[in-house]
N, C-alpha and C positions, 0 to 999 in steps of 0.2 A: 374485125381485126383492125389494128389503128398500127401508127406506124412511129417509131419512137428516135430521138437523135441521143447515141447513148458517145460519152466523151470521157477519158480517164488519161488519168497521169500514172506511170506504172511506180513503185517504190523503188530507190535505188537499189535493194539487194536483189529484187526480181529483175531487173535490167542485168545484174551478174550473172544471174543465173543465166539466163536471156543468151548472153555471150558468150559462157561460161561451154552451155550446150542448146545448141541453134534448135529450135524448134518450130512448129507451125503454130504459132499462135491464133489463128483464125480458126482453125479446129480445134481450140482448147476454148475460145468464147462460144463457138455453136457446142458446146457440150454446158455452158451456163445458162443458156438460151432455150432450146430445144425440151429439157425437160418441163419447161412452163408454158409449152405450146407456141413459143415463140418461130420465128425465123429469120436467120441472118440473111440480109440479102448485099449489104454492102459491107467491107472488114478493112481499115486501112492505117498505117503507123501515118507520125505525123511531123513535124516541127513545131518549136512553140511553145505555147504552155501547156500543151497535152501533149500527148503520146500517143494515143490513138483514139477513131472514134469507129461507129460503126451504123448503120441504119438497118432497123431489127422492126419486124413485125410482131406484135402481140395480139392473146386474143381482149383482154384487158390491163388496165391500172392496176388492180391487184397481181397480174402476171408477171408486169414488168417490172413490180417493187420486188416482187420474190426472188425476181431473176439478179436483179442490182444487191437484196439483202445476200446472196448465195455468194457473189463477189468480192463483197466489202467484208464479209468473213473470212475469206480466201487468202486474206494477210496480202495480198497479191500488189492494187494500187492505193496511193496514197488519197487520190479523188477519184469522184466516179459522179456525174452530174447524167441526168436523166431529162430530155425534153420532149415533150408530145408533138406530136407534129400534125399539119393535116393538110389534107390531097390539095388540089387545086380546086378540084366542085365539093369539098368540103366547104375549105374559105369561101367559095359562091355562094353555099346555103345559108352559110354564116350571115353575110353581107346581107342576101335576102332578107333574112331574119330581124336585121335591125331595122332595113327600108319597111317594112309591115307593121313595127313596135310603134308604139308611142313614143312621141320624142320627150319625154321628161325630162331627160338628164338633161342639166347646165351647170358650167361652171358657175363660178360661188362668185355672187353681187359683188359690185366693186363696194 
């Protein structure tokens, strides 16, 4: 399971609605979530140029796209951006992983 940073701007007529009749919205994203094996662990509105974002577990890339294609059908936000994220001994492994590689890469000759 890999852990995702999911971020959206809501459309303004779903913000109507929104105020129109108050809702939980955190229970309406773990209902986009959950069918794909996902799990909400973080749910929060925002300021700024989003609206809300959320930190969701999947158990893959194909899960989290099908969970973000279920949304952006949803007529619901205007953006919806999707980022991978990883643990803190992920990034270590990472890091390992370069310090072990060959150093090839260089920037381009003057």
């Amino acid at each position: 399971m890999g852990y995702y940073l999911l971020q959206w701007k809501y459309k303004d007529a779903q913000v109507k609605r929104m105020i129109a009749k108050p809702h939980d919205r955190q229970a309406m994203a773990a209902k986009a979530i959950e069918p794909f094996g996902g799990k909400l662990h973080s749910f929060f509105f925002a300021f700024g140029p989003i609206d809300g974002l959320a930190i969701v577990e999947y158990p893959d890339n194909e899960s989290a796209a099908a969970s973000a294609m279920l949304v952006a059908g949803a007529d619901v936000v205007d953006s919806l951006s999707t980022t991978v994220l990883l643990t803190s001994a992920e990034a270590e492994k990472a890091m390992k992983r370069v310090g072990s590689a060959k150093h090839s890469y260089a920037a381009m000759p003057e």
